[in-house]
N, C-alpha and C positions, 0 to 999 in steps of 0.2 A: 587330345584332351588338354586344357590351358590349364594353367595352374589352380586359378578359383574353384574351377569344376572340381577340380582334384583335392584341394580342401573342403569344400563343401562334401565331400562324400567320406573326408575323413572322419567328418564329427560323428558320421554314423557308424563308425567303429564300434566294437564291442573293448577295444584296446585303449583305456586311460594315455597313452603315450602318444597314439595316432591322432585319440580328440586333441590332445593338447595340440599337435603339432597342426593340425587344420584350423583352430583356432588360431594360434599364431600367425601362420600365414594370411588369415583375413584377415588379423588385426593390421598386419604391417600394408598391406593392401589400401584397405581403408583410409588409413593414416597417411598413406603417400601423396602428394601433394600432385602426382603424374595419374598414379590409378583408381583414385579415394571415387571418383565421379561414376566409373565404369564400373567398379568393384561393388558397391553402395546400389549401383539399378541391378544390377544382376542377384546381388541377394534380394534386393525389395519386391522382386517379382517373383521370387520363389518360396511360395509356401512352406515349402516341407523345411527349407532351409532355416526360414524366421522361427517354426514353429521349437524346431529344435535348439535355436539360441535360446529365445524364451523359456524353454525347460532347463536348460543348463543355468538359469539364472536362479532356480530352488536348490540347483546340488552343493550342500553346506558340509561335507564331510572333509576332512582338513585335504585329504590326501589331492580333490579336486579343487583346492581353491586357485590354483593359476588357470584352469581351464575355465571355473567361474569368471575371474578375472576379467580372459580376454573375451568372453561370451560379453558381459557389462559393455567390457569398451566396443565392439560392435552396434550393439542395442543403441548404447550412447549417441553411434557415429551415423545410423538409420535415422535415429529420434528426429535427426536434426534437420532433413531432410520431409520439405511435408508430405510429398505424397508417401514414401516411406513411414512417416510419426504415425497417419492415418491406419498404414495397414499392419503396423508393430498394437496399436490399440486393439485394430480389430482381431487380433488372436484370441480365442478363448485365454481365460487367463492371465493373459498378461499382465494386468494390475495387480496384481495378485502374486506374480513372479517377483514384481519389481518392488513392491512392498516387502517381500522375505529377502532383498538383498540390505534393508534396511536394520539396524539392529539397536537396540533401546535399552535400559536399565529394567526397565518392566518389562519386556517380550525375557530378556534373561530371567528374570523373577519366574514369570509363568510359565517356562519351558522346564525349569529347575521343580517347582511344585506339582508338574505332570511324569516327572520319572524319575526311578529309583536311584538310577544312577548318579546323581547331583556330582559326585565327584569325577568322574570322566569326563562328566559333559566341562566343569569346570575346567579341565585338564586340558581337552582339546580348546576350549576358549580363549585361553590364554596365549595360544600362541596363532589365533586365528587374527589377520588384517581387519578389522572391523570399520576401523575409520577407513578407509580406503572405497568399503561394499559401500559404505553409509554416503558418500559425497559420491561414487557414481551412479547411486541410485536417486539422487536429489539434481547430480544432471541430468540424467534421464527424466525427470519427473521436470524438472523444467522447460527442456523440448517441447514437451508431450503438451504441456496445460497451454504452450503457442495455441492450441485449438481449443475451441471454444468446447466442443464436443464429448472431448478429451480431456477436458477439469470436473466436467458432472461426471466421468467415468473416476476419474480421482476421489471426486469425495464420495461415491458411492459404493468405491471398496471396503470391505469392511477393514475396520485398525489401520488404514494407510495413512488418512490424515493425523491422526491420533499419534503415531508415529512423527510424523512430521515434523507435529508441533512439541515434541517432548526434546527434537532433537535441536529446533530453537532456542530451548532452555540455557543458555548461560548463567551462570551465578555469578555472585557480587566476586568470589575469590578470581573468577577468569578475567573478568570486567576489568577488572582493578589490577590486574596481573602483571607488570611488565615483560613478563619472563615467559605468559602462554605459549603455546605454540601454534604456529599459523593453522596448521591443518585444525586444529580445535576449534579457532575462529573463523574458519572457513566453512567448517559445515555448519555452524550457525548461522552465517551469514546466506549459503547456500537453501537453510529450509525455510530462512524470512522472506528468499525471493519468491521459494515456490509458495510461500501464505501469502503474501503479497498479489501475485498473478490472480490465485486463485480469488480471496475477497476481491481482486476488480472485476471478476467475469460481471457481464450482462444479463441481462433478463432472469426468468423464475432460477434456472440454473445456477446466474451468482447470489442472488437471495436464498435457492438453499446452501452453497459453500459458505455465506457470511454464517448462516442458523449452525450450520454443522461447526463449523471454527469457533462462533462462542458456546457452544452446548457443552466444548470439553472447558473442565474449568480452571486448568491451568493457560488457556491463549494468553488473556488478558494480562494476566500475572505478569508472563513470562514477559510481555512487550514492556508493563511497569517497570521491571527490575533493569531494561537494558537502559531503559531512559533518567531512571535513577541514580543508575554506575556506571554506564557507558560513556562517560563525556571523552575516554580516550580511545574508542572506537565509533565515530561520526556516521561512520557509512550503518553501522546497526543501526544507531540511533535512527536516524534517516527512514531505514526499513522499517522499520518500528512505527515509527512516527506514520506513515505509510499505512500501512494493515492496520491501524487503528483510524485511519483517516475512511478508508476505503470502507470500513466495517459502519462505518457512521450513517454509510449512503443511505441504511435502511431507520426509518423512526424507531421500532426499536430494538434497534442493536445499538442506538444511543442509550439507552435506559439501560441496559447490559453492561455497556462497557466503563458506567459509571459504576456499576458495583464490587470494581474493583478498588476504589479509592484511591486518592491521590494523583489520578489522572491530569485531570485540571489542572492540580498546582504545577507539579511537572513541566506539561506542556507549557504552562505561562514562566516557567522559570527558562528553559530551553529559547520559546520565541523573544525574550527580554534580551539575551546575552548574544547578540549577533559578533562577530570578529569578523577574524582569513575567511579567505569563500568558502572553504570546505566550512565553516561554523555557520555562515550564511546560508547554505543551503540547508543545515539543518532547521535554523532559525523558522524560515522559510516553509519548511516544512510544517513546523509545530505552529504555524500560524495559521495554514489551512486545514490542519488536525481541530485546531479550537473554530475556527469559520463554522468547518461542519457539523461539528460536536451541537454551536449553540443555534443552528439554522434551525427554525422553527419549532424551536424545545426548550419549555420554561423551563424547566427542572435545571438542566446545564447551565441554562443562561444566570439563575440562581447561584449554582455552585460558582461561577467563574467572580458573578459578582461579591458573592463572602469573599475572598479574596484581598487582603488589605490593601487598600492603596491604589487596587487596578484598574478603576475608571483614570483617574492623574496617569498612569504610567501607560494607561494604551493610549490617552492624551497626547501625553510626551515622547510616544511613539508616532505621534502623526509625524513630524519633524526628523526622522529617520527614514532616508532615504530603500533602506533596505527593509524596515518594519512597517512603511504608512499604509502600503495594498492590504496587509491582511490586519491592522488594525482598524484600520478602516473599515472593513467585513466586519470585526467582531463588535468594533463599536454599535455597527449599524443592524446587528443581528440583537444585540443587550437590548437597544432603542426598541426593537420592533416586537418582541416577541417573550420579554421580561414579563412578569405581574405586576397588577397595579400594583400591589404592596410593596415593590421592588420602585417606584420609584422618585423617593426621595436620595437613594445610592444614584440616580442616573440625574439628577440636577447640573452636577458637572460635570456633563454632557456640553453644556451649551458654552463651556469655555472654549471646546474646539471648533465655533463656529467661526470663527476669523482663519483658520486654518482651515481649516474643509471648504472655503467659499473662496480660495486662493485655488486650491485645487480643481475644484469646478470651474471655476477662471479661463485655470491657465494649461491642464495637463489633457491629454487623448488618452483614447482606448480603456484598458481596465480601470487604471487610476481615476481615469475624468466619471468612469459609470458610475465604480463604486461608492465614490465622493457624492456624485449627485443623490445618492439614492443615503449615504448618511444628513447630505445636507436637509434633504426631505423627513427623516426621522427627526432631525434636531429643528427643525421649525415648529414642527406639533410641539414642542415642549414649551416653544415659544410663547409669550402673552402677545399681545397687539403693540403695546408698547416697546417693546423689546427689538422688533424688526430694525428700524432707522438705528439703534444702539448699535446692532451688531456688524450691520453695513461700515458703521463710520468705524469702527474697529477696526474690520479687516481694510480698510479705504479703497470701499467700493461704492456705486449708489445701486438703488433699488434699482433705477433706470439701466442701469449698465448691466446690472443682473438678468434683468426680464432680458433683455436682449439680447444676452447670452443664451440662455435658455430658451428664445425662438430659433435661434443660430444653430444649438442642439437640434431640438426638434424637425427642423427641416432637413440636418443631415443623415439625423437615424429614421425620416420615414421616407429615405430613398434605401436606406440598407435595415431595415426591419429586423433581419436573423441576429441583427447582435443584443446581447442581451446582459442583466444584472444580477442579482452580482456572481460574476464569473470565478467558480471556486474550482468544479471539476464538472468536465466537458459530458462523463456517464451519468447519466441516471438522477440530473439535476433540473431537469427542464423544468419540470413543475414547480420548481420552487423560485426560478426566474420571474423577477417583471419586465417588463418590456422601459427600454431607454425612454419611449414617448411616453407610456404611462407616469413613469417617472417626471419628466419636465411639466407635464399637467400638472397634476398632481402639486409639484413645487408654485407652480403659476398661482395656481389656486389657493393655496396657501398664503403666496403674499396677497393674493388681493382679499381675500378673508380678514388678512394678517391687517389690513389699512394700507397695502402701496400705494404711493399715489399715484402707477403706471396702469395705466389702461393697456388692457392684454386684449 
């Protein structure tokens, strides 16, 4: 008999001391960098073996919590592992297991309001590891949601997600803390990834995780507060910025996650203030958080425009090397998709036309589409008169334009699949036009417009 065998038969003791000690030895197993591979197939093929970690991940009585423990760090070290994550899911239960190693302000509430005993149970709580169950249940749930299959079994535990997102929760005193402690910040950081994952799944599956994540109504809140007071934790803000980006993919979870307020401003206050890289990529962020917010949604496109001043400064964002891609987007999303009552706010629009017609010019790939496709919004605003104006501005001519924009067209209808404007590669197809529609389109304009280039 090898030693694994021999742990494995420990955990079926009737003796608390033998589980622990089979447990242990799986875990150092596991974790060895020599035997983790062999160790890891040999429990993933054994039923009885998963089935029994998995139960050991409900035993909450103080006296088992190192055998819980190393049961978690197994689960964790299988999770990670696909064909193993597949058959840790498919146990009876299992979601179910890994949700009770999760523990909340409210699961203590209502455990307290179901027994008599409030004072024991308090007794023993107090000296139970909770942060500890809480982050290897958020690594395990991160594994897990790698599969697509495996996030619809996520949000269709009951109280798992709800859980989740309660434990995302930071407040302004943590936020602003200097003095937190990393593990605090870590499981928050840890259950905006698993919200994260989860709002990007695909198909009906992430359309119900987006429904079920805004249904509780704290998500939205919780992602406000990090972006509000988070400016000294980037990587929240980031993830933040993220799950609210992702949540957008659906029309309306736009209208939802305006009803949290102060969205908008936030986001435009975060993409304005680029710095270090690590501020940039937030920046960056909060700039395709607002792309997708206002992609085909008067209402957003409204909100952003109230906004003082923020046609000029997403302007004077085109001239920012780090902010022109996604101002660019929002510019060209206000243009298109605003109310007519909306605009007389979009008139100063057509100042970026010597800058947006430099970019069409002179840049490739994202920069050259997105550009095209605002240059095209801000022509319609144009009179007939106004064309030759705007040419001699940017010091370009008509002529030199149109030929550009044949130069385009004949290179994107040799590569057709690329497309505009490119925000997020899921679940965005439909809302793409195509690079050639695009240069028609602009063609057509100037010669409507009066060029005097024969297209």
């Amino acid at each position: 008999m090898d030693l694994v065998t021999y742990a494995e038969e420990l955990l079926d003791s009737d003796l608390s001391d033998e589980q622990l000690d089979g447990a242990q030895i799986l875990q150092n197993f596991v974790e060895s960098d020599d035997y983790a591979f062999d160790t890891l197939r040999k429990i993933g093929t054994s039923r009885k073996v998963m089935e029994r970690l998995i139960e050991m991940l409900n035993w909450k009585n103080l006296a088992e919590e190192d055998i819980r423990r190393c049961a978690a760090e197994i689960v964790k070290m299988l999770a990670g592992k696909k064909q193993n994550m597949l058959r840790v899911a498919g146990i009876p239960g299992s979601m179910e297991s890994v949700s009770s190693l999760l523990h909340t302000e409210r699961s203590t509430t209502e455990r307290s309001s179901r027994t008599d005993q409030s004072s024991t149970t308090t007794a023993e709580e107090t000296n139970y590891d909770f942060s500890s169950f809480n982050l290897l249940a958020l690594q395990i749930l991160t594994k897990l949601a790698n599969n697509h299959d495996n996030s619809g079994k996520i949000g269709n535990t009951r109280g798992l997600l709800s859980k989740v997102i309660e434990l995302a929760n930071a407040s302004q005193y943590l936020l602003t803390n200097e003095h937190a402690t990393e593990s605090q910040i870590k499981t928050v950081r840890k259950a905006l990834q698993v919200i994260k994952m989860l709002a990007s799944t695909t198909g009906n599956t992430g359309k119900m995780l987006r429904e079920v994540i805004l249904d509780n109504v704290f998500a939205v809140s919780h992602m406000r507060r990090i972006l509000q007071y988070g400016e000294s934790h980037m990587d929240l803000q980031r993830l933040a910025i993220e799950i609210l980006t992702n949540l957008a993919m659906d029309e309306a979870s736009k209208e939802r996650i305006m009803t949290a307020g102060g969205i908008i401003k936030l986001l435009l206050s975060i993409f304005m203030k680029p710095g270090i890289e690590n501020q940039n990529s937030v920046s960056e962020e909060a700039g395709e958080g607002l792309a997708m917010l206002s992609l085909e949604n008067q209402n957003n496109c409204a909100l952003i425009l109230r906004e003082k001043g923020v046609v000029k400064k997403l302007i004077s964002a085109l001239s920012n090397q780090v902010l022109q891609l996604n101002a660019s987007r929002i510019l060209r999303n206000l243009c298109a998709y605003s109310r007519a009552e909306s605009s007389n706010r979009l008139n100063g629009v057509i100042e970026a036309m010597p800058t947006v017609l430099k970019a069409t010019m002179t840049q490739t790939d994202k920069l050259l589409e997105v550009s095209l496709g605002l240059t095209v919004q801000i022509c319609k605003l144009l009179g007939p008169e106004d064309f030759a104006q705007e040419f001699e501005k940017a010091d370009y001519t008509e002529t030199g334009f149109v030929e550009k924009l044949i130069q385009i067209l004949k290179q994107y209808n040799k590569h057709p699949e690329v497309k505009v404007p490119r925000i997020r590669s899921v679940g965005l197809s439909q809302h793409r036009e195509s690079v050639s529609s695009l240069v028609e389109e602009a063609l057509k304009l100037l010669t409507d417009g009066g060029s005097s280039q024969e297209v």
